[in-house]
TORPA-4810 file (N, C-alpha, C, O; in nm, 3 decimals):
<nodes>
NODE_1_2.219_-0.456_-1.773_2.284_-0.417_-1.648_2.359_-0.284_-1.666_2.373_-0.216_-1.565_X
NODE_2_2.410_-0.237_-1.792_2.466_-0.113_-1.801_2.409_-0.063_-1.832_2.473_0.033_-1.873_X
NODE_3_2.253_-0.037_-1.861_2.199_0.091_-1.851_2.147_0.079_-1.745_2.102_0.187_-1.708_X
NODE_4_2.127_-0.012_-1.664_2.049_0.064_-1.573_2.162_0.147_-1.480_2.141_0.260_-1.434_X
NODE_5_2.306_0.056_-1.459_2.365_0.139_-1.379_2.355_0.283_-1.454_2.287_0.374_-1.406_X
NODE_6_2.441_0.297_-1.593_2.449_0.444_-1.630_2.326_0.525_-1.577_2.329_0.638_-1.527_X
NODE_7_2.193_0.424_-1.603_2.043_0.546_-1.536_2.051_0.613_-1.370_2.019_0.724_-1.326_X
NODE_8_2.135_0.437_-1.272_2.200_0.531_-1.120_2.249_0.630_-1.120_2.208_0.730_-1.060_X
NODE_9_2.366_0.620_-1.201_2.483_0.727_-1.189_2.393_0.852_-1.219_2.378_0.928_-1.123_X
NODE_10_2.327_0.889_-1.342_2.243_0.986_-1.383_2.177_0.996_-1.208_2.239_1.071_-1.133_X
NODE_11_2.074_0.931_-1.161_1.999_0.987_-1.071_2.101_1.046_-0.949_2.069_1.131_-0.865_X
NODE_12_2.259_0.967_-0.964_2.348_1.023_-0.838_2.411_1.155_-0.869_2.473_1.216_-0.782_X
NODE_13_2.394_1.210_-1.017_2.448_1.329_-1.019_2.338_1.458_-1.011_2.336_1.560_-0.941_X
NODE_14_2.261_1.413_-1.101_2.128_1.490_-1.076_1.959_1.433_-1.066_1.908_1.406_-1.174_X
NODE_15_1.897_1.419_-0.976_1.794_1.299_-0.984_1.705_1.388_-1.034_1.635_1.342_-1.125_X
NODE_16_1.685_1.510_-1.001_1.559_1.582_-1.111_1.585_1.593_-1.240_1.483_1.582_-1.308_X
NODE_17_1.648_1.605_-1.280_1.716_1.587_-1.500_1.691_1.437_-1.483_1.597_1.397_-1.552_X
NODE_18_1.729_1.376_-1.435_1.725_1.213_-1.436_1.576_1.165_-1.476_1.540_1.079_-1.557_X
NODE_19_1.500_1.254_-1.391_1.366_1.194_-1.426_1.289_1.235_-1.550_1.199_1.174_-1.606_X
NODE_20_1.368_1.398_-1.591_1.315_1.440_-1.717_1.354_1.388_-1.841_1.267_1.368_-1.926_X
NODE_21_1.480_1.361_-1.869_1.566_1.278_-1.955_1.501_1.141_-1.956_1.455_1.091_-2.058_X
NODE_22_1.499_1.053_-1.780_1.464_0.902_-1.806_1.304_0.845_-1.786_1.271_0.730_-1.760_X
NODE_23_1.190_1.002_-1.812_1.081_0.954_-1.760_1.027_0.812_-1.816_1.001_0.711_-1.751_X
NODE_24_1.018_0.837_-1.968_0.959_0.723_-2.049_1.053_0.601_-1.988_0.989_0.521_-1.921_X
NODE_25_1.159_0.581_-1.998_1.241_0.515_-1.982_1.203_0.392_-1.838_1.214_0.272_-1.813_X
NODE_26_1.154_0.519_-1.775_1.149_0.444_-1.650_1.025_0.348_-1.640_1.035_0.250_-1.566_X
NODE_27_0.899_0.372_-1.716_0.809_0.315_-1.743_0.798_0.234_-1.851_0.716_0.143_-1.842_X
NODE_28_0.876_0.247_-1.974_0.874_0.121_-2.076_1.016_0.017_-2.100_1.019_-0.083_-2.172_X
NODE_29_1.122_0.067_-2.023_1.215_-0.080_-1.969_1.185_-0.166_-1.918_1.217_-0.161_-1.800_X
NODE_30_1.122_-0.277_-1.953_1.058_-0.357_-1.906_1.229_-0.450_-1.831_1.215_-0.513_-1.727_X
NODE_31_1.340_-0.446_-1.884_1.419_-0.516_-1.846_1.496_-0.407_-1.707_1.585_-0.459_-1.638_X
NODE_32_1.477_-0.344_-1.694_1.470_-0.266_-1.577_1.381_-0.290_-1.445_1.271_-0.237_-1.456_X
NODE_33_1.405_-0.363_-1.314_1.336_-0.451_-1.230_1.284_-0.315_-1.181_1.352_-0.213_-1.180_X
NODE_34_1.151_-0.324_-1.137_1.048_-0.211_-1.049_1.178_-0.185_-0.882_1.241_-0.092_-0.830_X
NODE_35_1.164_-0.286_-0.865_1.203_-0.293_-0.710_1.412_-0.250_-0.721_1.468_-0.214_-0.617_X
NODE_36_1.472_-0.258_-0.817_1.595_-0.215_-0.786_1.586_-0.075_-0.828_1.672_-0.007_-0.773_X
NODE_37_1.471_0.023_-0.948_1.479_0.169_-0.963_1.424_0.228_-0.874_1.443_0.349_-0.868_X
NODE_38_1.308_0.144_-0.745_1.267_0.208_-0.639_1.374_0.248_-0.535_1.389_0.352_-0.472_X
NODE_39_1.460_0.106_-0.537_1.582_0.119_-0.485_1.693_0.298_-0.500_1.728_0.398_-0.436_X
NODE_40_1.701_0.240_-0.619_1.795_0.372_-0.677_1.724_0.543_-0.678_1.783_0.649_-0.694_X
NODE_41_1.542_0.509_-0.648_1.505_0.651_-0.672_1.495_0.674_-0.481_1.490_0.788_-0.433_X
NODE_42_1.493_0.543_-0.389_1.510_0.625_-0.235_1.640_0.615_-0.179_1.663_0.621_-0.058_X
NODE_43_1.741_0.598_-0.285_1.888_0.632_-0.251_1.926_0.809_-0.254_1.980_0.887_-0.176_X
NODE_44_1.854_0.819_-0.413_1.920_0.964_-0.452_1.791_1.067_-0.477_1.803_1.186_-0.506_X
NODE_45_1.663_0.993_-0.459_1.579_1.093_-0.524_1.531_1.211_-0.371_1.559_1.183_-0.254_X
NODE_46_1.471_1.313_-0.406_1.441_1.426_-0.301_1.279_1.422_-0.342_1.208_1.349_-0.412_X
NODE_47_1.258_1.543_-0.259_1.109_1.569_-0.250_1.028_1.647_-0.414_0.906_1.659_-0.431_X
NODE_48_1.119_1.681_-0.496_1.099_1.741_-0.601_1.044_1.631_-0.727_0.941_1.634_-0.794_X
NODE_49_1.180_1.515_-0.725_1.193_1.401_-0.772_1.065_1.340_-0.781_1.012_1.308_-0.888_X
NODE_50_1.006_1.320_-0.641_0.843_1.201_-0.656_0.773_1.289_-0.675_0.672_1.246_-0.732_X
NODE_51_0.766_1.410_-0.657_0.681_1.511_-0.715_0.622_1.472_-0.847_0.513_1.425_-0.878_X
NODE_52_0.735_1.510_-0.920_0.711_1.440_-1.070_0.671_1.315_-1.116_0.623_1.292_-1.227_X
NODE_53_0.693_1.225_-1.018_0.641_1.119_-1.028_0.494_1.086_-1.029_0.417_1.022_-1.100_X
NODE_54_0.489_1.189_-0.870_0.333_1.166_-0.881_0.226_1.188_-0.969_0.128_1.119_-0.997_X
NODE_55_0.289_1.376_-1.032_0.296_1.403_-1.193_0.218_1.347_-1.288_0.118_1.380_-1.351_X
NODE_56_0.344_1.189_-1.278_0.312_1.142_-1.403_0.230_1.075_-1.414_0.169_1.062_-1.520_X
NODE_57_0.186_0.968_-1.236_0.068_0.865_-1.221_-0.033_0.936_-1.246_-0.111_0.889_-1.329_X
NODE_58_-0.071_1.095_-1.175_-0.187_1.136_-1.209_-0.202_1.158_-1.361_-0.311_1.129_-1.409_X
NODE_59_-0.128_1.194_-1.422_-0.148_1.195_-1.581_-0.233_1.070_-1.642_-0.321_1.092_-1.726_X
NODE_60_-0.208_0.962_-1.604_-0.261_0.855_-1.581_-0.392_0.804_-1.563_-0.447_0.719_-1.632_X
NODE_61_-0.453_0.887_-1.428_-0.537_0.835_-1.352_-0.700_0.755_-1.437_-0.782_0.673_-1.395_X
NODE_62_-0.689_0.821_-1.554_-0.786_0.737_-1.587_-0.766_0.640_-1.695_-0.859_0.589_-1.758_X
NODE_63_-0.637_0.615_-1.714_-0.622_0.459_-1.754_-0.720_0.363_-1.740_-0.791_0.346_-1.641_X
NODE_64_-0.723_0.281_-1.880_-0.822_0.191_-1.878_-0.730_0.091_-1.928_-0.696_-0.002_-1.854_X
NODE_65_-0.664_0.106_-2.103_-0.608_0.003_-2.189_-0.488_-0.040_-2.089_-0.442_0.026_-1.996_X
NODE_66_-0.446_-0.186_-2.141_-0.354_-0.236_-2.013_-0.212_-0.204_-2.015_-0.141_-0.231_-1.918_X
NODE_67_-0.162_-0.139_-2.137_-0.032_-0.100_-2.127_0.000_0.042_-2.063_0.116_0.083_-2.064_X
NODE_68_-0.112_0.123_-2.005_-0.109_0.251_-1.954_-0.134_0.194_-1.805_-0.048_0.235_-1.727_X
NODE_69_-0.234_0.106_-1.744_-0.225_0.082_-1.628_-0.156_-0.048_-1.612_-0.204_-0.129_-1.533_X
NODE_70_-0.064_-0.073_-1.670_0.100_-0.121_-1.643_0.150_0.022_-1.575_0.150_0.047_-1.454_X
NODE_71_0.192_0.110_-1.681_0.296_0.196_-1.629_0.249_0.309_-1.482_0.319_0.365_-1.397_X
NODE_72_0.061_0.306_-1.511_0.051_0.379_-1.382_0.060_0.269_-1.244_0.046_0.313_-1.130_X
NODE_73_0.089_0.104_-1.277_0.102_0.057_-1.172_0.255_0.065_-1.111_0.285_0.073_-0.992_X
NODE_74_0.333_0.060_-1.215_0.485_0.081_-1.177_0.522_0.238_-1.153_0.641_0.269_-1.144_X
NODE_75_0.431_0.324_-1.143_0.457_0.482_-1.108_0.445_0.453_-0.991_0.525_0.506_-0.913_X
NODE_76_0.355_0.368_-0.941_0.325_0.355_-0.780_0.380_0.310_-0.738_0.440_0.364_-0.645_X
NODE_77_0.407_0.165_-0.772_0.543_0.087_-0.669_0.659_0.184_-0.669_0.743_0.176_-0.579_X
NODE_78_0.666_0.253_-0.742_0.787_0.324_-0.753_0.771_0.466_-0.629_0.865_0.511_-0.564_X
NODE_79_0.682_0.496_-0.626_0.661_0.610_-0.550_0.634_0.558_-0.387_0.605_0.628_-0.290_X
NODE_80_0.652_0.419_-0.395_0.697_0.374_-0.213_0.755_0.411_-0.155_0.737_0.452_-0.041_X
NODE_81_0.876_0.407_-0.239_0.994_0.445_-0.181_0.973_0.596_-0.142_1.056_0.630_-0.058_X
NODE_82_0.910_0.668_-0.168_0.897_0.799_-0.115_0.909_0.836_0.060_0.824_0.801_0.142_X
NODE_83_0.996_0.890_0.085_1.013_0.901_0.210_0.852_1.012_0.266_0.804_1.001_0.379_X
NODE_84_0.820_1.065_0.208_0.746_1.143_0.211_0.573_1.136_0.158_0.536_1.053_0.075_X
NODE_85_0.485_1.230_0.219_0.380_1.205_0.209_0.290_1.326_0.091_0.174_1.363_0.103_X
NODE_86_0.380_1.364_-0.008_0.357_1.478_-0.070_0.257_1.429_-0.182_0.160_1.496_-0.217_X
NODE_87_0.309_1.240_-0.261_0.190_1.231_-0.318_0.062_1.146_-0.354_0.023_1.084_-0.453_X
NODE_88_-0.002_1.185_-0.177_-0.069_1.126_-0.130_-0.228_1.190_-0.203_-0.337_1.132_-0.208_X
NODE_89_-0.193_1.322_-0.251_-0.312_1.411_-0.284_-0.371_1.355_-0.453_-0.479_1.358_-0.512_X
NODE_90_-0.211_1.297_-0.489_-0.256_1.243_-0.616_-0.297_1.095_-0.632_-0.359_1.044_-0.726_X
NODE_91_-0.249_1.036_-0.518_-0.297_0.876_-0.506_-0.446_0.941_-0.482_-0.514_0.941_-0.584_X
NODE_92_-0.507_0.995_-0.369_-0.651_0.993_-0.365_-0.712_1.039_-0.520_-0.793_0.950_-0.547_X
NODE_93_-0.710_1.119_-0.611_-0.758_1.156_-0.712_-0.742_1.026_-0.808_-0.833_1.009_-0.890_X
NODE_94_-0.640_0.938_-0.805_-0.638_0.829_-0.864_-0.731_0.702_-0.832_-0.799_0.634_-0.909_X
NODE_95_-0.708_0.690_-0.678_-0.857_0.594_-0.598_-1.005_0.633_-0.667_-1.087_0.552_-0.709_X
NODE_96_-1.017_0.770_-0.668_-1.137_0.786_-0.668_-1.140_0.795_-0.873_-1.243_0.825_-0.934_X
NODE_97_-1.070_0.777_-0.910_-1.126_0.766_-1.125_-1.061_0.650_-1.151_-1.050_0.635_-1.273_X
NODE_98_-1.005_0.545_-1.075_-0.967_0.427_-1.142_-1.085_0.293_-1.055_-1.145_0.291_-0.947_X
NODE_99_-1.074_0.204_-1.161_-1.182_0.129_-1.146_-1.127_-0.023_-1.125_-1.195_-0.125_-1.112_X
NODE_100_-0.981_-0.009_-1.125_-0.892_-0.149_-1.135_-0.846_-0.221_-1.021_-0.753_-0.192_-0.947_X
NODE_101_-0.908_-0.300_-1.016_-0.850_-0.395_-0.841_-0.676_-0.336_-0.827_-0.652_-0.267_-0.727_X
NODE_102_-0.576_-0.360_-0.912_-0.458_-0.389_-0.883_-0.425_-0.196_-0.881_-0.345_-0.146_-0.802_X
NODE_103_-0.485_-0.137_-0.957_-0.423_0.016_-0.915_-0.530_0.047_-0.744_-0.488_0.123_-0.657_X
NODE_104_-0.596_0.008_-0.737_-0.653_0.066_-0.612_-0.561_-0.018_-0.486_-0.517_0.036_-0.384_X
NODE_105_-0.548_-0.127_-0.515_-0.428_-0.193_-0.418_-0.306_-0.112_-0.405_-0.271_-0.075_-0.293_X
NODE_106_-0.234_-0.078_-0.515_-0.122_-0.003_-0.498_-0.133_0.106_-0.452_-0.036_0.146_-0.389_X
NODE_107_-0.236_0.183_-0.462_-0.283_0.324_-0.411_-0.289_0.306_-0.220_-0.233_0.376_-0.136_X
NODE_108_-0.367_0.198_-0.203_-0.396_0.197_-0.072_-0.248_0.191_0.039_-0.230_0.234_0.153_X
NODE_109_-0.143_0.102_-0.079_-0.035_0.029_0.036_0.039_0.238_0.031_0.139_0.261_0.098_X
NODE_110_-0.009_0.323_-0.028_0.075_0.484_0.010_0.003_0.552_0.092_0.044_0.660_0.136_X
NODE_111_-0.118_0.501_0.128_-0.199_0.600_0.260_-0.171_0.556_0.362_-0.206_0.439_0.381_X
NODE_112_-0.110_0.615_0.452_0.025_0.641_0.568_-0.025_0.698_0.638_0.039_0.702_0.743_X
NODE_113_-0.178_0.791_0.642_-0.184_0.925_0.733_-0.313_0.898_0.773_-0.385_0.849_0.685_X
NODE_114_-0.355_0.913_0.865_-0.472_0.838_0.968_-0.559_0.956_0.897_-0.668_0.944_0.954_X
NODE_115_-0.570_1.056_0.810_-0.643_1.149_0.796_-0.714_1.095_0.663_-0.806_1.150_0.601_X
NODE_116_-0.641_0.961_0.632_-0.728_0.889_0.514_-0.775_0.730_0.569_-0.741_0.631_0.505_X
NODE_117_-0.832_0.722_0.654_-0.904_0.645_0.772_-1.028_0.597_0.664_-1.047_0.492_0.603_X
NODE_118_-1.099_0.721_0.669_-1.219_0.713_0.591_-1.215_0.647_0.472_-1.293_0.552_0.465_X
NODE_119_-1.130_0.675_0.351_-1.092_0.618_0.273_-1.103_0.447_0.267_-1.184_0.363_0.229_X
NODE_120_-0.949_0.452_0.336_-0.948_0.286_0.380_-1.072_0.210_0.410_-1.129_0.150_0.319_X
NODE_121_-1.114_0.207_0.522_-1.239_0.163_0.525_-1.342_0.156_0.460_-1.417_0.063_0.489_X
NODE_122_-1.384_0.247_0.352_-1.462_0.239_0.265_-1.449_0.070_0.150_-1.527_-0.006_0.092_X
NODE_123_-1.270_0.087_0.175_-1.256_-0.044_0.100_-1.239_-0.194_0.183_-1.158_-0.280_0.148_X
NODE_124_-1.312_-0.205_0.277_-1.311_-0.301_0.372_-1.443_-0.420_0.298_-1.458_-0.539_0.325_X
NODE_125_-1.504_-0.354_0.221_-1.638_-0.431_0.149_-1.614_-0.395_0.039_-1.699_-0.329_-0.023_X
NODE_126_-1.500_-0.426_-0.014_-1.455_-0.411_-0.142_-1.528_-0.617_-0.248_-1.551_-0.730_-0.204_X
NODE_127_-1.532_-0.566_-0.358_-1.590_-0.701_-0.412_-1.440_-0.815_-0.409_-1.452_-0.936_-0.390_X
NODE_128_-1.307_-0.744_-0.434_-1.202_-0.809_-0.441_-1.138_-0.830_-0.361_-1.063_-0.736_-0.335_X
NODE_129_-1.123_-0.941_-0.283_-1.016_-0.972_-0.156_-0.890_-0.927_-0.135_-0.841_-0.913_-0.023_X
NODE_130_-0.828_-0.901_-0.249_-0.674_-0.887_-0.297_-0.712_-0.714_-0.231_-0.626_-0.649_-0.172_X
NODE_131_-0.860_-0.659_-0.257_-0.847_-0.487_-0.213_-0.850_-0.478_-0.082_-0.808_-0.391_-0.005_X
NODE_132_-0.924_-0.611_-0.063_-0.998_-0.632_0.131_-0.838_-0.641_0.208_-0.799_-0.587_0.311_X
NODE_133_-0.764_-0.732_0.114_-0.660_-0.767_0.188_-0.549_-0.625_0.261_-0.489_-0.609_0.367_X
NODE_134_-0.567_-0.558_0.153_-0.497_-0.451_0.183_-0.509_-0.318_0.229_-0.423_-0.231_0.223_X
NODE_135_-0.622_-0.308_0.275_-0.719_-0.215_0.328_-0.710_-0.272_0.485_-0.712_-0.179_0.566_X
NODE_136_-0.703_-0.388_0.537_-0.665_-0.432_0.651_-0.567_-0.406_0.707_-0.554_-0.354_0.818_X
NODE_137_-0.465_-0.453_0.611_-0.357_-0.415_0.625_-0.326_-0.290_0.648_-0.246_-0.275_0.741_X
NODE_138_-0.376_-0.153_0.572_-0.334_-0.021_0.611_-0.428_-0.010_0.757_-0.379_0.041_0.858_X
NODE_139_-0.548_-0.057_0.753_-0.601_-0.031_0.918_-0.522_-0.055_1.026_-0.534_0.010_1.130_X
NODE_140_-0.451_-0.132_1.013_-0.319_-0.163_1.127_-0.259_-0.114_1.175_-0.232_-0.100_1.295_X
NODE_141_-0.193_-0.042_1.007_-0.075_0.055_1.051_-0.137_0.215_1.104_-0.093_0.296_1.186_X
NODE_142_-0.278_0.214_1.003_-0.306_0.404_1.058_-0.473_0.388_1.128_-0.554_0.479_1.146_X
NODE_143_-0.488_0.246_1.156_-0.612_0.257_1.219_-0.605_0.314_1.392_-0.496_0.354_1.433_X
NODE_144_-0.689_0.314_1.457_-0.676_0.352_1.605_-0.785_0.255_1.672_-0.895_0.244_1.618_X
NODE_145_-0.758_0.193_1.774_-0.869_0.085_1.849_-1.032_0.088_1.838_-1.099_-0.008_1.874_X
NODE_146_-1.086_0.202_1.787_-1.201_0.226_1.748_-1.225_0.142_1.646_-1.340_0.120_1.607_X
NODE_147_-1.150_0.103_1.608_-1.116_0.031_1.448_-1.114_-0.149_1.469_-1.098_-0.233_1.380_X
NODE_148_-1.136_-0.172_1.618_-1.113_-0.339_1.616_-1.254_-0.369_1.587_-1.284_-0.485_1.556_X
NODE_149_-1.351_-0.269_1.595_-1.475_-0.370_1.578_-1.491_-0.386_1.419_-1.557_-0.469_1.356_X
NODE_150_-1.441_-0.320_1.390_-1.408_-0.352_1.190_-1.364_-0.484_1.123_-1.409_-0.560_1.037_X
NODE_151_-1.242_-0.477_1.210_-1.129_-0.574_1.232_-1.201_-0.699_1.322_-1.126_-0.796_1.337_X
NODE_152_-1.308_-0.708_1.372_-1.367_-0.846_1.393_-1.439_-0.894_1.311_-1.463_-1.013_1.288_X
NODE_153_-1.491_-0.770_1.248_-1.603_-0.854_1.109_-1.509_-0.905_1.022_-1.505_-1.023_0.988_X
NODE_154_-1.423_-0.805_0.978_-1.302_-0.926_0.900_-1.216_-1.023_0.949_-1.114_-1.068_0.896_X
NODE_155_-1.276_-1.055_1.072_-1.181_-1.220_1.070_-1.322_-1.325_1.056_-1.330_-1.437_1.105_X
NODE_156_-1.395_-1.276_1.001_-1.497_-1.356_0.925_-1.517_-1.350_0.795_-1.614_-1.412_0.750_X
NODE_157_-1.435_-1.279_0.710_-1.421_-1.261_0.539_-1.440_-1.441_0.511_-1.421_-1.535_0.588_X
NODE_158_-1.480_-1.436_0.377_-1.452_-1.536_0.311_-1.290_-1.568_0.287_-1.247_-1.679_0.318_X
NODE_159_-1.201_-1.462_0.229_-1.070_-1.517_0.212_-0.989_-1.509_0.364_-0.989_-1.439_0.465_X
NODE_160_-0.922_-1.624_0.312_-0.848_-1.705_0.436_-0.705_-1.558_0.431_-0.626_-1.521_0.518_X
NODE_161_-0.719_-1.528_0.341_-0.581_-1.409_0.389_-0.622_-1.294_0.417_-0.544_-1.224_0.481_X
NODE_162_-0.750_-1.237_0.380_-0.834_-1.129_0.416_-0.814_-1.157_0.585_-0.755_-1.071_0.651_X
NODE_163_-0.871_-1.292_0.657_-0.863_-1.328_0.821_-0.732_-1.317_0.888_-0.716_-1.250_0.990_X
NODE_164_-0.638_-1.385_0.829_-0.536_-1.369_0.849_-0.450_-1.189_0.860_-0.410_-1.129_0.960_X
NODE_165_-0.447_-1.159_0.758_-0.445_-0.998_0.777_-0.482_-0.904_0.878_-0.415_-0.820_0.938_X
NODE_166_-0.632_-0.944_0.886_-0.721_-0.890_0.985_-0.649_-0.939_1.132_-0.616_-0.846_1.206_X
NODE_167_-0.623_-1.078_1.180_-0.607_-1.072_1.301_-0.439_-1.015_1.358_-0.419_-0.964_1.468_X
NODE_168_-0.341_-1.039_1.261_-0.222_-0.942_1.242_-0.234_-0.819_1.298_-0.192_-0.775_1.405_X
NODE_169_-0.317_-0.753_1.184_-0.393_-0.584_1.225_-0.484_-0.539_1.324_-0.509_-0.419_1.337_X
NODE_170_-0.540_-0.636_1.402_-0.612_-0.599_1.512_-0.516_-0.680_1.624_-0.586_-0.697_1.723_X
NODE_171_-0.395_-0.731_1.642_-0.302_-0.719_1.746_-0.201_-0.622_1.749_-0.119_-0.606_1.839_X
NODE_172_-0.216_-0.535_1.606_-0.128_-0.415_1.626_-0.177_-0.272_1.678_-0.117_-0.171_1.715_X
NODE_173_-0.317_-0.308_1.665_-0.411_-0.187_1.731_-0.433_-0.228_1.895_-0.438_-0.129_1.969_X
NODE_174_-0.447_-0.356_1.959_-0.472_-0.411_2.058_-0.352_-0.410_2.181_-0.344_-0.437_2.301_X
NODE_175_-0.258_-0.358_2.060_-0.117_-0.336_2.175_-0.139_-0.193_2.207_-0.107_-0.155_2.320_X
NODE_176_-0.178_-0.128_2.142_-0.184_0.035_2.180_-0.280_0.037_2.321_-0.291_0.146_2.377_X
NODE_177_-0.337_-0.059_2.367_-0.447_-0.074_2.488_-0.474_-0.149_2.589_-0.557_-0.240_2.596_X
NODE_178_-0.389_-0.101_2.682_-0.374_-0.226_2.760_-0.534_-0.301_2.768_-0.645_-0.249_2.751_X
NODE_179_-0.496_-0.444_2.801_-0.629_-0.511_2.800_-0.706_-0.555_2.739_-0.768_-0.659_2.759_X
NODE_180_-0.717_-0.460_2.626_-0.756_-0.483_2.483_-0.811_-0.615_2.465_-0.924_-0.648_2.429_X
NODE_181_-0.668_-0.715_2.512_-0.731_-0.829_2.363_-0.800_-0.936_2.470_-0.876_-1.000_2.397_X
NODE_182_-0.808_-0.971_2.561_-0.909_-1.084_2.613_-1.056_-0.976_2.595_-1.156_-1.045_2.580_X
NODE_183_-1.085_-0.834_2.594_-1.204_-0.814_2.562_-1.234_-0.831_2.391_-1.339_-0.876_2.345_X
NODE_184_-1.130_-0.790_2.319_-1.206_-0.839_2.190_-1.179_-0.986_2.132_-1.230_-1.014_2.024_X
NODE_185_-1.109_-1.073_2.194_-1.119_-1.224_2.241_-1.256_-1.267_2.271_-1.325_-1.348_2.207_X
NODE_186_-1.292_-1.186_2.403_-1.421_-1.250_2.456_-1.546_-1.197_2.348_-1.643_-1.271_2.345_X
NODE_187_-1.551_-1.075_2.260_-1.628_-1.096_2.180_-1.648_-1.150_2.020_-1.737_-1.115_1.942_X
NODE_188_-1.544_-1.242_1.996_-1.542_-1.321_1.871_-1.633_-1.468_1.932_-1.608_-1.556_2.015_X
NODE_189_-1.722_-1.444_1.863_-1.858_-1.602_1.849_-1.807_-1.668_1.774_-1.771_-1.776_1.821_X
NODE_190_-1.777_-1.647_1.626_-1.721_-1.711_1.547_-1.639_-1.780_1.503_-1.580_-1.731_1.407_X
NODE_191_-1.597_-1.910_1.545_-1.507_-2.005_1.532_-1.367_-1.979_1.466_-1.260_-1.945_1.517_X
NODE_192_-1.401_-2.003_1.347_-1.273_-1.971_1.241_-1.189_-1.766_1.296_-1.070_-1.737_1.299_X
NODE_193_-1.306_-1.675_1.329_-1.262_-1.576_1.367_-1.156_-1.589_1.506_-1.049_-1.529_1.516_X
NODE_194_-1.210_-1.677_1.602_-1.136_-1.734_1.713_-1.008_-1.790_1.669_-0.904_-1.726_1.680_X
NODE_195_-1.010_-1.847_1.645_-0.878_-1.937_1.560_-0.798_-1.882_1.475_-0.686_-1.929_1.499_X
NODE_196_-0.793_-1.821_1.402_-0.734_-1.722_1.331_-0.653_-1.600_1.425_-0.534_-1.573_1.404_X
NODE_197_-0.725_-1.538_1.520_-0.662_-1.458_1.627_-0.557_-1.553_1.697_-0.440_-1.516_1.702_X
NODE_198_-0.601_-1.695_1.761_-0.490_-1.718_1.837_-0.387_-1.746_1.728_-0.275_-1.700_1.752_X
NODE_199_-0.400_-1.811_1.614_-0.289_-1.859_1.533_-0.222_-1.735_1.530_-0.099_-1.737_1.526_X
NODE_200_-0.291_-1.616_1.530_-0.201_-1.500_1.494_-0.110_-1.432_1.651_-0.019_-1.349_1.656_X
NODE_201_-0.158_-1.484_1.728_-0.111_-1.435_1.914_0.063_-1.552_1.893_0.181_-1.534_1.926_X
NODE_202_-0.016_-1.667_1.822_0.102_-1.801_1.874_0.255_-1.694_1.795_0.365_-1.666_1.842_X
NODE_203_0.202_-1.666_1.682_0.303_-1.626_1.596_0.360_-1.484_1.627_0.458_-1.425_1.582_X
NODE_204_0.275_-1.453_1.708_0.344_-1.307_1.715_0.466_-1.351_1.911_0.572_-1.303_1.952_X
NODE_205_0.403_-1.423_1.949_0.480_-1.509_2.065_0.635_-1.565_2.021_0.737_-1.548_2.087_X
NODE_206_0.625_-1.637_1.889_0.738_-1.735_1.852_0.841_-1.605_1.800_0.958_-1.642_1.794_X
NODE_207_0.815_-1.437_1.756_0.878_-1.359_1.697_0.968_-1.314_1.800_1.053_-1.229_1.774_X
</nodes>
């Protein structure tokens, strides 16, 4: 608990020395929680700060052995917190030379910008659900209604959270239009695809 505070205080006086002084640090403290230094790096860190970060994941990018894509997976959770979309240029260079379900997941939850559409979707027929899952998920947030007929084939995935996801993400595109959803209502044939949408209408009702 006292180093990590002393590592705050460091990022509250200067967060760019912070990261040069605590780079290693930040990746082999294992007793250092991911989610409270993400905390502490979108309290004090700037646009310079994830710079380096991104830096360091791309240094990374072709990680194979598992103690390197450990630390390029915690470069990423860490680079959430980024208020900003600066390193988005190095997540794509990382998508495209890593071969690992769990770094391509983390990569996907930082594409924010509808100008990586293409991308996403590419991973919609991904072999791993855990990638399907989250590739849905970004269609939601940066897809556009062109995008529900995507979003109907996946409420027919095999995984039950891949469907689930999917019908979430195609009522967040379906609000952008009026009308929208009794027409892509009326074209689900598929049972479980049917059912899955309303379970997801009931729940978005009870919110």
């Amino acid at each position: 608990l006292l180093s990590l505070v002393a590592a705050r205080t460091m990022f509250q006086i200067d967060a760019d020395s912070a990261v040069h002084d605590l780079g290693q640090s930040l990746l082999k403290r294992e007793d250092w929680p991911t989610p409270q230094l993400a905390m502490i790096l979108k309290e004090t860190g700037d646009e310079s700060m994830f710079s380096m970060l991104a830096d360091m994941a791309l240094n990374l990018a072709n990680a194979t052995d598992d103690v390197h894509l450990h630390r390029l997976n915690r470069l990423l959770r860490l680079l959430e917190a980024a208020p900003w979309q600066g390193a988005v240029p190095a997540v794509r260079t990382i998508l495209s030379a890593t071969k690992n379900d769990e770094i391509v997941t983390q990569c996907l939850k930082l594409l924010r910008n509808p100008d990586d559409l293409p991308i996403v979707r590419n991973y919609l027929e991904h072999a791993s659900w855990v990638v399907r899952l989250q590739a849905v998920r970004a269609l939601g947030q940066i897809g556009t209604v062109d995008d529900l007929h995507l979003l109907q084939s996946m409420l027919s995935d095999p995984s039950w959270w891949v469907r689930y996801r999917a019908a979430q993400s195609a009522l967040l595109l379906i609000h952008r239009k009026p009308g929208a959803l009794e027409e892509f209502r009326a074209r689900l044939t598929d049972v479980d695809a049917r059912s899955m949408l309303e379970m997801a209408i009931a729940e978005r009702e009870l919110q």
